[in-house]
N, C-alpha and C positions, 0 to 999 in steps of 0.2 A: 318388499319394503315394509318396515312395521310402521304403523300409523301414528304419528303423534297427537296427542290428547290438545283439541283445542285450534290446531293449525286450519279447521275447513270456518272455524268461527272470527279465527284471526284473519283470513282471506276476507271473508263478508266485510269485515271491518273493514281492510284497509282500500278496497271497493269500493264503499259506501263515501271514504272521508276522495279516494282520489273523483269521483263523481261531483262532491261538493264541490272541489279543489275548483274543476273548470266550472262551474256554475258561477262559483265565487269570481273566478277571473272575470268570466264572460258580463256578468251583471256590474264589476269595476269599470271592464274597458267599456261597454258602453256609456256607465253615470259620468265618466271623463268625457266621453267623443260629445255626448250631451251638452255638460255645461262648458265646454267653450263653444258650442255652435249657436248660434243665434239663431234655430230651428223656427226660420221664416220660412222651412218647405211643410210646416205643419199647419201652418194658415193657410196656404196653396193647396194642403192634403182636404182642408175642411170646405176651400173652395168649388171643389171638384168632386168631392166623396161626400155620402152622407154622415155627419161625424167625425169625418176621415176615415173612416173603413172601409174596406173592401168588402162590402156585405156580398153582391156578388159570387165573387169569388170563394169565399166560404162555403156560402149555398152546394156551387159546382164542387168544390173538394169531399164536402160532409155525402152529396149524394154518392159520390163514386166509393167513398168510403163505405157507404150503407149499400152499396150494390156487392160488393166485397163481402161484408159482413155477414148479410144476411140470405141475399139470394143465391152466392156461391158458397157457403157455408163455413168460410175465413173465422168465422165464431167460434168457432167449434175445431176447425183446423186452420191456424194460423197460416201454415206453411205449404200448406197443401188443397188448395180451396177446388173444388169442381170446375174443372173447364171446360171439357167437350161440349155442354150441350150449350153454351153461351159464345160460342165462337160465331162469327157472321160467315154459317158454309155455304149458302147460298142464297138466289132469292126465293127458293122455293121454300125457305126455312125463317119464316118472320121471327121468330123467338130469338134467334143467334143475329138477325139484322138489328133489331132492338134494343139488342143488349152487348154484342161486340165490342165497340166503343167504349162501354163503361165497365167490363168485366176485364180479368187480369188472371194471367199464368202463377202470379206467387205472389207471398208479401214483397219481394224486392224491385220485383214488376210494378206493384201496387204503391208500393213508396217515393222508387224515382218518378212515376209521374203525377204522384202528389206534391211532389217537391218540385215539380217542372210548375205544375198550375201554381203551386203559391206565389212561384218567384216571379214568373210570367204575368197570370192573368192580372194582378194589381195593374201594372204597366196598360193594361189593354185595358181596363175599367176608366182607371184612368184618366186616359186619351179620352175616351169617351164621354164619358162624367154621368153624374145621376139629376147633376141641375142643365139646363138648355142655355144651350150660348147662344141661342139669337136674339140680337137686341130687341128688347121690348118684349119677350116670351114674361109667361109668369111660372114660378116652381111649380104653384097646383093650380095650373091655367086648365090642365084637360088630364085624362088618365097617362096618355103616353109621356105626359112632362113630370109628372108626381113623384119624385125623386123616392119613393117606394118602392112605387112598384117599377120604375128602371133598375131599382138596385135589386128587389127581390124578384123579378118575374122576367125583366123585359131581358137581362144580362144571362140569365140563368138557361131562359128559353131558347135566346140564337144559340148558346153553347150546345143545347142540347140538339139544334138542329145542324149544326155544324157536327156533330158527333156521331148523328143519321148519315150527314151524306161520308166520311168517311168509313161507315160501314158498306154503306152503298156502292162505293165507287172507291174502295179500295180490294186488291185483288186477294178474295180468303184465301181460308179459313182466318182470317185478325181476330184477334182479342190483344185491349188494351187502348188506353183512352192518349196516347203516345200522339195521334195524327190530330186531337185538337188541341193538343201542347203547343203541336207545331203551328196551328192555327193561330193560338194566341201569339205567339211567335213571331210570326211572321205581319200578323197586324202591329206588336209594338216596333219593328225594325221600321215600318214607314212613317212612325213618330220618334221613336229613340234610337236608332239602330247601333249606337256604340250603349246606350244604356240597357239594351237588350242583351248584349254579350256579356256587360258588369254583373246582368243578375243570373248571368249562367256561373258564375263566380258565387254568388251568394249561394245559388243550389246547392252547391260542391260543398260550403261553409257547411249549410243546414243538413246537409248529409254526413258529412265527419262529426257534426255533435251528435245527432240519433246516434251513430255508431260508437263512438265515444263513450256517451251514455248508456248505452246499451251492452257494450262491451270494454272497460277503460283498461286493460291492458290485455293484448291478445300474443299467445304462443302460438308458434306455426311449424309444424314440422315438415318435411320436404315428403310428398306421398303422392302416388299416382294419381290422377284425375280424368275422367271424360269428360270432352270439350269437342266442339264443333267450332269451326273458324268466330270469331266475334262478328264480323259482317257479314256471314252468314245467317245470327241471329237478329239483323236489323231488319223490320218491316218499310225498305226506304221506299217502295213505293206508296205505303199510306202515308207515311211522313211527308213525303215530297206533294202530295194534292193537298194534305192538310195547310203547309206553309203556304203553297200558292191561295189556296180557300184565304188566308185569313191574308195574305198581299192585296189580296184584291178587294178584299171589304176591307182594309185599310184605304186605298186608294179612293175608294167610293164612297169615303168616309170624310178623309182632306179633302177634296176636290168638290165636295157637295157645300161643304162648310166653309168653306177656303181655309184650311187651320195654315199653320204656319211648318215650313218642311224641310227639314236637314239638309244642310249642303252637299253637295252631291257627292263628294270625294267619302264624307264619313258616312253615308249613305252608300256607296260601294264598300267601301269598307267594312261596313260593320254585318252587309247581307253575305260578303265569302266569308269574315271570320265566323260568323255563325254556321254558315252551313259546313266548312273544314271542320269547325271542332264537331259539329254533332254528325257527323259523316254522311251528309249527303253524296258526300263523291263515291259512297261506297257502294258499285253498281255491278252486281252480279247476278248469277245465276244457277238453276241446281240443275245438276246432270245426271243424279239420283246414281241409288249407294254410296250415300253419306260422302258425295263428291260436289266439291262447290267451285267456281272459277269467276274471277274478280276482276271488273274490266277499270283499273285505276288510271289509261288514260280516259278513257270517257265520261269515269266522273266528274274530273277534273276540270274537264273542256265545259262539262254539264254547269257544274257552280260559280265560275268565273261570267260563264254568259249568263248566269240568271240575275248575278250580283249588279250585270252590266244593265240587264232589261228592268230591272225594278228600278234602277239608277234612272235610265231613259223617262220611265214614267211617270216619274214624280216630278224631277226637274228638267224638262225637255221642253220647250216653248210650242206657242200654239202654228209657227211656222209650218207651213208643209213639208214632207220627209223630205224630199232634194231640191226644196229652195227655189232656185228661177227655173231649174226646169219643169216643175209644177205650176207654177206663175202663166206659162201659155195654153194651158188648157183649160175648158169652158165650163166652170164649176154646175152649172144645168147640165151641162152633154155628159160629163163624168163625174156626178157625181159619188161618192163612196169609193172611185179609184185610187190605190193604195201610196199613189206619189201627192193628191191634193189633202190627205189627212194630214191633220198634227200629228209631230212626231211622237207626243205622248201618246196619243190615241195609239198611234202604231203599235208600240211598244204594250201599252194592255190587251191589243190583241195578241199578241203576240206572247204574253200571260195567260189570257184565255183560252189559247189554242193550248200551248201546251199542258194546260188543267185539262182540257177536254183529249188531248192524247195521251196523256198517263193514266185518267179514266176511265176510255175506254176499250181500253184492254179487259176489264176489268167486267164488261158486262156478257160477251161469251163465257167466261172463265165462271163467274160467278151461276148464268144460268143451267150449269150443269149441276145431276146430283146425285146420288150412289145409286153403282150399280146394283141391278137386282139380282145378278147369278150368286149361286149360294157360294157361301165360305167355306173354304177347306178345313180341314181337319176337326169335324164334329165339333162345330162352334158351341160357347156358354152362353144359354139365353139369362138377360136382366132385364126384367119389363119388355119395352123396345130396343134392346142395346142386343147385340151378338156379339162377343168377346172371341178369339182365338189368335193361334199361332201361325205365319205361315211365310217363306223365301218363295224372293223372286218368281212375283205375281203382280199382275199390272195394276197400280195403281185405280181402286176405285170412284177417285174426286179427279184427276186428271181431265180438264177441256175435253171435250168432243171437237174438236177444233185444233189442230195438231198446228202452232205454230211454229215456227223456227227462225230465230236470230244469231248472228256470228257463229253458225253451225251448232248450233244447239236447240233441242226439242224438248218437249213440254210433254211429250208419250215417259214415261219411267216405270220402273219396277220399282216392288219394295219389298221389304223383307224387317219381320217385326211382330209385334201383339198388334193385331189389327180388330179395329171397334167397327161397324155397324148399325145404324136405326135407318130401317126404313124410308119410317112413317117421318123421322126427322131428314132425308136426305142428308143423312152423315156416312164418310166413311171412310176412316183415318188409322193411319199409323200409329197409336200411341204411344209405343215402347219399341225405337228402331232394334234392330237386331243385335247392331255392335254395342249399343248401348245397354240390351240387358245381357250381354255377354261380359259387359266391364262389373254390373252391378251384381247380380246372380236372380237377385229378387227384388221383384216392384211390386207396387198398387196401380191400378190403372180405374179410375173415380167416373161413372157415371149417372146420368142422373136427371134433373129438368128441376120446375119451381115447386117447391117445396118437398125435394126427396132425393135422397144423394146412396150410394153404396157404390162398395170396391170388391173388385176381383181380385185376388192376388195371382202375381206370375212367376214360377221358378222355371232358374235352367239350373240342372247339374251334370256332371260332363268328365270323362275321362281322354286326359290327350294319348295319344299312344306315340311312345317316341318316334320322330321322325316320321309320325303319319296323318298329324293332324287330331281334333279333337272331334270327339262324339256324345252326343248330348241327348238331352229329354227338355222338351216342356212342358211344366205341368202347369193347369189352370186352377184357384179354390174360388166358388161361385161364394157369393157374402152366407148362404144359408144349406151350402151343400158340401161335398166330399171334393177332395183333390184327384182332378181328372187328367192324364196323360193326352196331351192334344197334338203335339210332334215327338217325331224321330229321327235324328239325325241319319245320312250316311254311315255303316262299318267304317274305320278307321283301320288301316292293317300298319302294324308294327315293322319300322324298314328294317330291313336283313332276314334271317331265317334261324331257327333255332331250334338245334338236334334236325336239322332237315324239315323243318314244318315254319309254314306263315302263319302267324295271330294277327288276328283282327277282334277290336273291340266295338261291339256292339249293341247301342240300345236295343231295350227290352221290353213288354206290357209292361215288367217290373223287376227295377232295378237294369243290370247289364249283364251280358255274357262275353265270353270269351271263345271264339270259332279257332279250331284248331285245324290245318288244312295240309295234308301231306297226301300229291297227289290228287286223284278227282276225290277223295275220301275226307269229308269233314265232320269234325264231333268240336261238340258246344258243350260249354259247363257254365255254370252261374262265376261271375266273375266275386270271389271269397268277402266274406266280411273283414272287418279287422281283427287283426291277430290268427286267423283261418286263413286254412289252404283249401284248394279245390284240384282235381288231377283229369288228365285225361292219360291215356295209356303210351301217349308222352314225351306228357312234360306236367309238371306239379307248382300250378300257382301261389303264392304265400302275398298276402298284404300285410303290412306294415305302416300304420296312417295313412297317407296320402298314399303312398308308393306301391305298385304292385310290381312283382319278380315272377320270371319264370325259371325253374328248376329243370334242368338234363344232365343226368350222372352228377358231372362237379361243375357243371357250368351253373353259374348266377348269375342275373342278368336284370336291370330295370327295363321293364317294358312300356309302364305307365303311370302316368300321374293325376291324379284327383284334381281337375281345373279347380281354379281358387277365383274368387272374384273379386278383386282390387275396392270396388264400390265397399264393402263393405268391411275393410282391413280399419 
């Protein structure tokens, strides 16, 4: 295609003016929605907020953005920031409990739950406010009333303690601030619960303009991808302790203050359409090699009763659970017996147990921590990190505690680039198997506070027809040479040829070709391109990808140069 003079500067242009275009609309349709609203919710906003702003909230986004930036190395690599050592892998590893919550797998990890806190935590500041509504209180009566430091200290710090116990009691390795979203979440559903699902709507808004913005008109062409199921990528058990975390300090929130509390119908309501759309019902689990199974009636039966138990809590009278048949019993003789409580009361136990059973699963699993047997295939030392290659090998972070539900176990194998540190009780798959067979070559990023470096991993790989494929993985340390660390299985070519089986075979270097007639076998270097190589016969020739074997007049493809789709 010859280039035309001018057309990458005409693009810039007409980018720049389609960018405007929506700025221009966007900044129209609100100065309209504006001047006909009588914006009597911005006296309300100034009632409640200092100024009306969500100082707050800010605070918590700007931090997690600065946790990204700086400690993960986001600065420097947008798109690819350090995650292993900031993951919460255990409790024996306080660095990754500390920091879990607030660190992130990517920018787009890192944006939708910036754009969760925006939309959300406003909603939950709030409810809550930065001036005191008990009559007679004064604004700077004392420290904890000082609309200050509620907005800068007192808002910023339950979040972050809320962001502790999701590392804590969510089942690792987590990374991402996703389970106090849901926190916020779930405290505005017991003050707004349909206004909570409206600003899951605004999210969706503010993510189509970044994108918009960022990219205003996008080509797509149809081309392979690796994916793992989407509900396989959901962390719903941190999600799901986070929501209840912030259900119940909502709870303890109304109920302390007597605020005023949504009728119960749009109080169900608005707690299943919340959890349907952000897929709580999405309740699986892994059966390892890259195998997942999805149990969608139990999430279902799961979000329908939680919608019904938050409903119970808020709006349930101070009545005992079953009415007169509690009525005969001697409230001294039985006291705390589960028919003379309020049905509300029930019902937040019944919140609290299930917080404490999602939990604690969560505290064997967590107190385990890499094993010490050495790693296979002549591991790459970095600092404390041991990098290498290696199939189906028992998982190193796997419970000491082998549980099992609906016939499935928590023992797995794996097979992949597997990381190591010690002294951090890490010890992870970082690059599944099938995954760097779609890609051909990854980075795999380690590192801690303040020092990061990358290993790089290749596979290359000749398939032999009809026999499967045979590979090499080589490791490059950040400051050394590229080192052979697996070797595939020979691969033998199906059928026979001039009376001989070929098998293709990784090598120290590069591949050979075993030529096999009888117990009698000879190997030659499998040829460059545009080179043959011979054995006494048959006469190899390659031709780019393709390699042929020669007898007499027969010609024949026997192999192919794997390609890796990742990077087409």
């Amino acid at each position: 295609m010859v280039a035309v003079p001018g057309v990458e500067l005409l693009q810039s242009y007409a980018e720049l003016l389609q960018r405007l275009a929506v700025l221009v609309a966007l900044v129209l349709g609100l100065g309209v929605a504006l001047a006909l609203d009588d914006r009597a919710w911005l006296a309300r906003f100034r009632g409640r907020l200092l100024l009306g702003v969500p100082w707050g909230t800010l605070v918590v986004a700007g931090f997690v953005l600065a946790v990204y930036l700086f400690l993960q190395g986001g600065l420097d690599n947008w798109y690819r920031p350090v995650t292993i050592p900031f993951r919460a892998w255990s409790y024996f590893y306080p660095l990754g409990i500390l920091t879990g919550a607030f660190s992130h797998s990517g920018a787009g990890h890192l944006l939708g739950n910036l754009v969760g806190t925006l939309t959300l935590a406003p909603l939950v500041e709030y409810a809550w406010g930065h001036f005191p509504r008990e009559r007679g209180s004064s604004s700077f009566g004392s420290l904890g009333e000082n609309p200050y430091v509620r907005a800068f200290v007192v808002f910023p710090a339950v979040t972050l303690v809320v962001g502790l116990l999701t590392a804590v009691f969510a089942i690792g390795p987590i990374i991402g601030f996703s389970g106090v979203v849901f926190a916020f979440a779930g405290f505005a559903l017991v003050y707004y619960p349909i206004g909570t699902v409206v600003a899951l709507s605004v999210g969706d808004v503010v993510s189509l303009l970044y994108s918009t913005l960022s990219n205003p008109e996008l080509v797509a062409r149809a081309r392979p991808v690796f994916v793992t199921p989407w509900w396989a990528q959901i962390a719903i058990q941190g999600h799901a302790i986070g929501l209840l975390f912030g259900v119940l300090l909502g709870i303890l929130v109304v109920r302390r203050r007597d605020d005023p509390r949504p009728g119960a119908f749009r109080l169900w309501a608005g707690v299943l359409l919340f959890a349907v759309v952000q897929s709580l019902w999405a309740v699986y689990w892994f059966r390892g090699a890259s195998q997942f199974v999805l149990f969608r009636w139990l999430g279902l039966i799961l979000v329908v009763g939680l919608a019904v138990v938050v409903t119970v809590a808020l709006r349930a009278s101070d009545r005992p659970l079953f009415g007169r048949f509690a009525e005969g019993f001697d409230p001294e003789t039985v006291r705390g017996f589960v028919p003379t409580l309020p049905r509300w009361e029930v019902a937040v136990a019944v919140l609290v147990f299930s917080a404490a059973a999602l939990s604690g699963p969560a505290v064997p699993v967590n107190l385990t921590t890499a094993s010490d047997d050495p790693l296979p295939n002549d591991p790459i030392t970095v600092r404390d990190y041991e990098v290498t290659y290696a199939e189906d090998v028992p998982d190193g972070m796997v419970s000491a505690v082998d549980a099992e539900a609906f016939g499935e176990t928590t023992q797995v194998n794996t097979s992949g680039v597997l990381v190591r540190s010690e002294s951090r009780g890490i010890w992870t798959t970082a690059v599944s198997k099938s995954r760097l067979a779609f890609e051909g070559e990854t980075r795999v990023r380690v590192g801690g506070v303040g020092w990061r470096e990358s290993v790089v991993v290749n596979r290359t790989g000749w398939t032999a027809v009809g026999g499967g494929t045979a590979y090499q993985i080589r490791l490059t340390p950040p400051d050394g040479e590229r080192r052979l660390v697996y070797r595939s299985p020979a691969r033998q070519v199906e059928g026979r040829i001039g009376g001989t089986n070929v098998s293709v075979v990784p090598a120290e270097e590069g591949f050979r070709l075993n030529v096999t007639r009888g117990n009698t076998t000879r190997s030659v270097p499998l040829p460059a391109n545009n080179e043959t190589t011979a054995t006494t016969d048959l006469v190899f020739t390659r031709q780019g990808s393709k390699l042929f074997a020669v007898s007499d007049d027969t010609r024949v493809r026997i192999a192919t140069r794997e390609t890796y789709r990742g990077q087409q």
